[in-house]
DRENVEXFI-415746 format. One record per residue (C-alpha): residue in three letters; z, x, y; residue number from 1. Coordinates in steps of 0.1 Angstrom, whole numbers, plus 5000, padded with zeros to 4 digits. Example, Ala and Ser with C-alpha at 12.3 -4.5 7.8 and 13.67 -1.06 7.14 Angstrom:
% residues 2
NODE res    Z    X    Y   n
NODE ALA 5078 5123 4955   1
NODE SER 5071 5137 4989   2
% end
This chain:
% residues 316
NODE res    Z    X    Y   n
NODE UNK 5450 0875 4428   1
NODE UNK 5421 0850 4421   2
NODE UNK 5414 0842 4455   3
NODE UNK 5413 0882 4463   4
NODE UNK 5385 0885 4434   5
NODE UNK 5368 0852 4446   6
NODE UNK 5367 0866 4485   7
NODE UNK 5358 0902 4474   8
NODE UNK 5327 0888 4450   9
NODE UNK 5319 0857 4482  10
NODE UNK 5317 0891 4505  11
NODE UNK 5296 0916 4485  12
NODE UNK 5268 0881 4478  13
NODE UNK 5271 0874 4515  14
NODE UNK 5264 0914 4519  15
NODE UNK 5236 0909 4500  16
NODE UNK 5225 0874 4514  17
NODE UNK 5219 0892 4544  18
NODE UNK 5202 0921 4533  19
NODE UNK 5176 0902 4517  20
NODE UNK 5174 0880 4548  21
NODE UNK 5172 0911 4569  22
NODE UNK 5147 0927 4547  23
NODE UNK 5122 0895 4551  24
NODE UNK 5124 0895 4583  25
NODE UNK 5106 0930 4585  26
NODE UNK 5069 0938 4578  27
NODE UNK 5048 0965 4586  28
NODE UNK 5013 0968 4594  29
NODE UNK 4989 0993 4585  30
NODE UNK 4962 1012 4610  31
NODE UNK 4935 0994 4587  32
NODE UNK 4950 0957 4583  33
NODE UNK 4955 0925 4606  34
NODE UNK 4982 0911 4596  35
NODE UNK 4987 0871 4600  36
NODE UNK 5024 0857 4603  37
NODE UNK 5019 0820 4590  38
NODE UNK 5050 0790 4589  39
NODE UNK 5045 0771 4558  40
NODE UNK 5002 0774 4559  41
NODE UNK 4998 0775 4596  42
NODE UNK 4994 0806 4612  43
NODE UNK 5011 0814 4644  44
NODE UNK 5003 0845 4656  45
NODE UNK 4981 0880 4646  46
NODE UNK 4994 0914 4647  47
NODE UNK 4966 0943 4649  48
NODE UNK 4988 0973 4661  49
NODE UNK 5001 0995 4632  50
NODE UNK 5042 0994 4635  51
NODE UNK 5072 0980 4621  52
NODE UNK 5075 0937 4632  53
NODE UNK 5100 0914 4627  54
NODE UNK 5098 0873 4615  55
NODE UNK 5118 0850 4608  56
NODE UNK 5125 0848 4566  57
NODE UNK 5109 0814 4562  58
NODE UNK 5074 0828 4579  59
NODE UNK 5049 0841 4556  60
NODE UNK 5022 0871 4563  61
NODE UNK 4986 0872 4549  62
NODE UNK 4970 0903 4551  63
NODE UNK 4934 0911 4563  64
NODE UNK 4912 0941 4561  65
NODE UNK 4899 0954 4595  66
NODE UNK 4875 0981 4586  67
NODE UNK 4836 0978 4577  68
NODE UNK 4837 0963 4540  69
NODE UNK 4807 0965 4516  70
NODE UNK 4795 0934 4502  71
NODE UNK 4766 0937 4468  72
NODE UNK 4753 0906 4460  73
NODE UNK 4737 0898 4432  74
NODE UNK 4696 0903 4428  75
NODE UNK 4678 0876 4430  76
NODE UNK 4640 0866 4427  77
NODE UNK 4616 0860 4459  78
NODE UNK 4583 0852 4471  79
NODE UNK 4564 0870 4492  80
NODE UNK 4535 0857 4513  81
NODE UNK 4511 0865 4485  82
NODE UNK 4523 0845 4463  83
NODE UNK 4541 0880 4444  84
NODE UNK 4573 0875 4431  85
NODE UNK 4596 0902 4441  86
NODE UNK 4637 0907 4426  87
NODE UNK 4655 0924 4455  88
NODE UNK 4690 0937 4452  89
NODE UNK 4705 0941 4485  90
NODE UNK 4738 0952 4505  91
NODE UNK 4759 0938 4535  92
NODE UNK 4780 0959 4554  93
NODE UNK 4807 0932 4575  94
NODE UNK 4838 0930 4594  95
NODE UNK 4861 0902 4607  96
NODE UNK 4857 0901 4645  97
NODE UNK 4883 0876 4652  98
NODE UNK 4912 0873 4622  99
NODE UNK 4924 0842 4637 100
NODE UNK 4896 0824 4635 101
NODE UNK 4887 0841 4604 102
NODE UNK 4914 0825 4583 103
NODE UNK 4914 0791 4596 104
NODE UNK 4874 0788 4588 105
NODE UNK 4870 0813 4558 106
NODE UNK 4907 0818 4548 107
NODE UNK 4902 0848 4524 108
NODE UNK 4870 0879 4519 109
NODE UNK 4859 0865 4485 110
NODE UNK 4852 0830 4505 111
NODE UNK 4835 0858 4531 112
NODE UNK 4814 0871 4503 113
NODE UNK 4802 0834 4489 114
NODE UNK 4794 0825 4523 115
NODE UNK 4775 0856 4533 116
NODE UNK 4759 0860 4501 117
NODE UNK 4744 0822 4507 118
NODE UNK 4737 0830 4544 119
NODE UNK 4717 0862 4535 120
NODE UNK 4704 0851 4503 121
NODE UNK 4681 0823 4525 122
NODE UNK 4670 0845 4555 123
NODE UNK 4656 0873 4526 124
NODE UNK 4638 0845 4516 125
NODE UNK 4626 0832 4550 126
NODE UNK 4616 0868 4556 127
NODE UNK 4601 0880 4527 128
NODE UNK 4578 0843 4530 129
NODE UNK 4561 0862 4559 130
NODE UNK 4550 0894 4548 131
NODE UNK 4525 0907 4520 132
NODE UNK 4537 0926 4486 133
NODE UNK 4525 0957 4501 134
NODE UNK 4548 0955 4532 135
NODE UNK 4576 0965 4504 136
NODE UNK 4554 0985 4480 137
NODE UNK 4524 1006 4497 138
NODE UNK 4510 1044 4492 139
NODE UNK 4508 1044 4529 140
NODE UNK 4537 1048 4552 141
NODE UNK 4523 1026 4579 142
NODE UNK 4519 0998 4559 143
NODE UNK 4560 0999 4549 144
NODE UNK 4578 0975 4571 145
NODE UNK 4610 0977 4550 146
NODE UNK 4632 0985 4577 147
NODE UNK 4617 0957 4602 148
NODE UNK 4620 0935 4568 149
NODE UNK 4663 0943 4569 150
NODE UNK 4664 0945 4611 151
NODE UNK 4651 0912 4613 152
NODE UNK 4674 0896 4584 153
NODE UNK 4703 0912 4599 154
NODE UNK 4691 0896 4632 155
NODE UNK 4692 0862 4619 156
NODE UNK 4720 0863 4600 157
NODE UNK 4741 0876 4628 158
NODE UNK 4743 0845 4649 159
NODE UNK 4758 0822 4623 160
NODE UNK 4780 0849 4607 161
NODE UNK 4801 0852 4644 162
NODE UNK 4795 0816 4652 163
NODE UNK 4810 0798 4621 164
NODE UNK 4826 0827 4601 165
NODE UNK 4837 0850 4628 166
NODE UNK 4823 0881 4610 167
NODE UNK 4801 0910 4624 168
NODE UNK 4773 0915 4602 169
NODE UNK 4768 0957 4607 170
NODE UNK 4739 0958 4582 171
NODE UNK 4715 0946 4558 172
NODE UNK 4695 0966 4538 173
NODE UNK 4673 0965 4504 174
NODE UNK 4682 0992 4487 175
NODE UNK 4661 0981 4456 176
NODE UNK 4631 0965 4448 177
NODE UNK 4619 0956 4409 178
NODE UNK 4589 0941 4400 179
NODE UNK 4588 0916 4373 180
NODE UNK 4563 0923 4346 181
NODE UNK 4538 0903 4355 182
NODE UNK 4527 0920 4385 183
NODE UNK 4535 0956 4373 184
NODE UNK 4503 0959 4364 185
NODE UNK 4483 0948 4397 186
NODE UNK 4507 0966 4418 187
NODE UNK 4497 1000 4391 188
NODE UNK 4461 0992 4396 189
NODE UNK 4462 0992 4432 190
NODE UNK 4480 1021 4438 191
NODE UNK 4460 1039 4416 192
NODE UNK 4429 1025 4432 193
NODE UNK 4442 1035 4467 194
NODE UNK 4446 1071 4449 195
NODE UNK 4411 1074 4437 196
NODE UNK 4397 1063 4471 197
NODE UNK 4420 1096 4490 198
NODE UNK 4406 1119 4465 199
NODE UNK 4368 1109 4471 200
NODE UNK 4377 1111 4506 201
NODE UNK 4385 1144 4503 202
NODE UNK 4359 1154 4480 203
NODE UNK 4335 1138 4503 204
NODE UNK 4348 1159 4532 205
NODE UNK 4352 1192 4508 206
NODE UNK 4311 1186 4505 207
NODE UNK 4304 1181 4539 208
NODE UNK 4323 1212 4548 209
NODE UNK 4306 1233 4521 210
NODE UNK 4271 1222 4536 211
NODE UNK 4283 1228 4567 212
NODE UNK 4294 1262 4556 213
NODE UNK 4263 1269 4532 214
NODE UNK 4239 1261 4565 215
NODE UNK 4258 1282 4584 216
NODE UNK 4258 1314 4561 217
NODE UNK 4221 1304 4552 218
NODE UNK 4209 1304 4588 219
NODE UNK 4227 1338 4597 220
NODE UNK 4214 1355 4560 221
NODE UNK 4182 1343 4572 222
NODE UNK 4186 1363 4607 223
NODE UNK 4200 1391 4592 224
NODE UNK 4168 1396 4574 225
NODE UNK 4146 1388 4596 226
NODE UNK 4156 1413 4621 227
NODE UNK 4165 1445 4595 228
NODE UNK 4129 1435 4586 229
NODE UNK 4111 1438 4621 230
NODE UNK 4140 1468 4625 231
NODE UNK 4122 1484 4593 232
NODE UNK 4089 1479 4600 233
NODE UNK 4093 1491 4634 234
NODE UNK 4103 1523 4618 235
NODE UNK 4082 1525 4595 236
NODE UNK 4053 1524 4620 237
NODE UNK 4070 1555 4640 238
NODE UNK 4071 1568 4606 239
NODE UNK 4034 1563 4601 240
NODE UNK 4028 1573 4638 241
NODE UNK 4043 1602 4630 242
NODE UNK 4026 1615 4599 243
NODE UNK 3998 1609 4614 244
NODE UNK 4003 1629 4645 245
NODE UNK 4017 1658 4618 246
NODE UNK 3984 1658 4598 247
NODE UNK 3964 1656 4629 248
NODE UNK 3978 1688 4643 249
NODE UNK 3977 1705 4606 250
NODE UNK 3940 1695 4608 251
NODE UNK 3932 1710 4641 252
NODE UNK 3951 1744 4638 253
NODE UNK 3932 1752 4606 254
NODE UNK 3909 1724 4589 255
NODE UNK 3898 1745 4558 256
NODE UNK 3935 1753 4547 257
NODE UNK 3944 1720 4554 258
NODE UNK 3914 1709 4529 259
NODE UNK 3930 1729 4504 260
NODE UNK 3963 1719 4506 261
NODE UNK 3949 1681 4505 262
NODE UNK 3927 1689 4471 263
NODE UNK 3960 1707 4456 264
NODE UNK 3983 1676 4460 265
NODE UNK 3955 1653 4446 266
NODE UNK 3954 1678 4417 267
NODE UNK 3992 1676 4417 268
NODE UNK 3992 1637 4415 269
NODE UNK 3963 1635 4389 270
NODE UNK 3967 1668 4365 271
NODE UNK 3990 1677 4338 272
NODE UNK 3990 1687 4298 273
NODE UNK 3977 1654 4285 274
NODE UNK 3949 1645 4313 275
NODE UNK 3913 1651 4306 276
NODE UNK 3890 1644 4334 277
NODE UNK 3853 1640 4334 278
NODE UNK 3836 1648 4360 279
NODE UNK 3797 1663 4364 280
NODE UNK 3794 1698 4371 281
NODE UNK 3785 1697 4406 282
NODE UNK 3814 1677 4419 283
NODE UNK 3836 1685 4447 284
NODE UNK 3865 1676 4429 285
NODE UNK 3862 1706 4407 286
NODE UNK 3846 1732 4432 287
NODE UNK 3878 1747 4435 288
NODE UNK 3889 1745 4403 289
NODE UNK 3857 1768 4393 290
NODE UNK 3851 1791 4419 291
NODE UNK 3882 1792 4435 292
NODE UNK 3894 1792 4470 293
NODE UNK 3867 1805 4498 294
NODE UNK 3863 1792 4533 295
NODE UNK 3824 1780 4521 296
NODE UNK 3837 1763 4492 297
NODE UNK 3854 1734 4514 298
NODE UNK 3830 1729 4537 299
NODE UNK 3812 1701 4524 300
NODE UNK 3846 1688 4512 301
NODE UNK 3849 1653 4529 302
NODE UNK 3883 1643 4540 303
NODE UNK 3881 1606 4533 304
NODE UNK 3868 1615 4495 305
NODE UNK 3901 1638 4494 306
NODE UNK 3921 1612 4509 307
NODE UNK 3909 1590 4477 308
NODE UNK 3914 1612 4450 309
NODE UNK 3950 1594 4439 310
NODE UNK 3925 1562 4434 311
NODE UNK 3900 1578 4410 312
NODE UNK 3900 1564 4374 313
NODE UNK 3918 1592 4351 314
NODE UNK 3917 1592 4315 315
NODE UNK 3944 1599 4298 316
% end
């Protein structure tokens, strides 16, 4: 009976025995992970396909990220070529190229991150040695050479990373910049001097245009004028040619009447309730006014003296 309980209990811890065997032997691996089957440290081989692997129980697997991974390092102070100091906070984008090689040189991604954070840490401040303050920080966009700035640090820090670290460094960019306080102030001063400078520019070229526009509107005012002026006084003399053709031809059909009619509009311009004329008795001006109209009485009348009568001195 003992021995039937002992070979029952031997059985079911064998069962398990090799259950737990069997279940270390199987791994899996995912679409996103390399997976590195190791024998006591030393890796032997690298599975990259997604699936369902077997190993033997005393191998080990380490697991390693294959997609693009985003590294932030910590900002740090720099000098530009101007002697400005500068605290840049940056990002690396990076993936392991060769996992192999990877874990035998690096061995884990927060190793990766120390050693990339060095790498890039001294080629920002290689690069940033060789350009001015307002390569980072200018009101005008063709001064701005932060993107040839992050190209070329990527570009130098690409070589080493796949050499000694087998890592593919996708990107570096500087996604902040912060001034210390000391050179807050210049870097105000000059962008608001830059500012002032754009707006008398284009005051300057407001004026310009104005005078360009006043000399314009001046010039055609001026010929506007000048011909409704000779248009006017060529009318004006057809006008005066005119009249003058009209009292001619009143003046030959019947020159006493038209004598008449020429003293009546002086009396017109000259006479009313409140005028009182002086004049001597044997005046022409007043012939008609005392004996009345008769052929005889406007005779003598001369034409130029009736032509003159609006200029005689009337005392009112």
């Amino acid at each position: 009976m003992e021995k039937n309980v002992a070979k029952k209990i031997f059985t079911i811890f064998s069962i398990i025995f090799i259950a737990a065997l069997f279940l270390l032997s199987l791994f899996s691996v995912d679409e996103t992970q390399y997976k590195i089957v190791t024998f006591f440290g030393k890796p032997t081989k690298v599975v990259s396909e997604p699936g369902l692997y077997f190993k033997s129980p005393l191998h080990t697997t380490i697991t390693l990220d294959k997609r693009l991974l985003l590294y932030n390092p910590t900002p740090s102070e720099f000098l530009t070529r101007d002697k400005k100091n500068v605290v840049v906070d940056n990002f690396i984008c990076w993936k392991i190229i060769d996992p192999l090689d990877f874990y035998v040189t690096v061995n884990n991604t927060p190793k990766a991150e120390a050693y990339l954070s060095d790498l890039v840490y001294s080629q920002v401040s290689a690069v940033l040695g060789e350009y001015d303050l307002s390569s980072l920080i200018s009101t005008k966009p063709g001064e701005m050479k932060i993107d040839e700035i992050s190209k070329k640090i990527r570009q130098n820090c690409q070589e080493r990373a796949e050499k000694d670290y087998s890592i593919q460094i996708a990107s570096v960019k500087l996604k902040q910049l912060i001034l210390p306080q000391q050179n807050k102030q210049s870097v105000f001063d000059r962008m608001r001097a830059e500012r002032e400078r754009i707006a008398k520019q284009y005051r300057a070229e407001g004026q310009e245009e104005a005078m360009k526009i006043r000399a314009v509107t001046d010039k055609d005012c001026k010929t506007i004028l000048s011909e409704a002026s000779c248009k006017a006084e060529i009318i004006k003399g057809h006008g005066d040619a005119e009249a003058i053709k009209i009292y001619g031809d009143a003046y030959g059909k019947d020159m006493n009447f038209y004598k008449f009619l020429r003293t009546l509009q002086a009396y017109r311009k000259f006479l009313n309730e409140k005028t009182t004329v002086v004049l001597s008795s044997d005046s022409e001006l007043l012939r008609l006014l005392t004996n009345g109209y008769s052929n005889n009485s406007l005779k003598s009348v001369n034409l130029d003296e009736q032509d003159g009568l609006d200029d005689k001195l009337v005392k009112k």
